[in-house]
C-alpha positions as CSV (number, residue, x, y, z in Angstrom):
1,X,-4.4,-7.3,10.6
2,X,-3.6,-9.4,7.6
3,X,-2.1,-7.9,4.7
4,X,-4.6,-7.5,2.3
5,X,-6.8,-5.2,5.1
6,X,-3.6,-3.3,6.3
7,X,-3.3,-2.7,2.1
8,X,-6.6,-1.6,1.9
9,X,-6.4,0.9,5.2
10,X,-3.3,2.4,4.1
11,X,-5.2,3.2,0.6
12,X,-8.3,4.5,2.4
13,X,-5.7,6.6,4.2
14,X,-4.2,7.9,1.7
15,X,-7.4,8.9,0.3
16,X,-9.2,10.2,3.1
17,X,-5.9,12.2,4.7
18,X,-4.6,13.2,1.2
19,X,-1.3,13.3,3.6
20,X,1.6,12.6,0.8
21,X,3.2,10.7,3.8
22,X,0.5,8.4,3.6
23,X,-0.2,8.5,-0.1
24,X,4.2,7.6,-0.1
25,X,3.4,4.7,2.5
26,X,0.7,3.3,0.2
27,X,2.8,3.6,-2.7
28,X,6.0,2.2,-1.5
29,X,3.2,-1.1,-0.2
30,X,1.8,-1.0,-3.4
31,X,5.1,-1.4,-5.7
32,X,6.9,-3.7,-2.6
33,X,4.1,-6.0,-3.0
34,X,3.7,-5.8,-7.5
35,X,7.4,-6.8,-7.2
36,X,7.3,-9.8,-4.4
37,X,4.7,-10.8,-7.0
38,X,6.7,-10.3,-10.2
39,X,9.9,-12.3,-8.6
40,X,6.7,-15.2,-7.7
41,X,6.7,-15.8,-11.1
């Protein structure tokens, strides 16, 4: 899986589990990711 799909099945999973573990995973992704770009710049 690329990123952007693994991304996108970790928010589905989040959503469709409501698990927090999963809703953490996406979360820790989601900010890993906003700061890889922010340091881009």
């Amino acid at each position: 899986m690329d990123g952007e799909s693994l991304y996108l099945a970790g928010y589905d999973n989040a959503v469709v589990s409501e698990s927090w573990t999963s809703v953490v995973f996406w979360a820790v992704d989601f900010f890993a990711r906003s700061w890889d770009n922010f340091s881009a710049l």
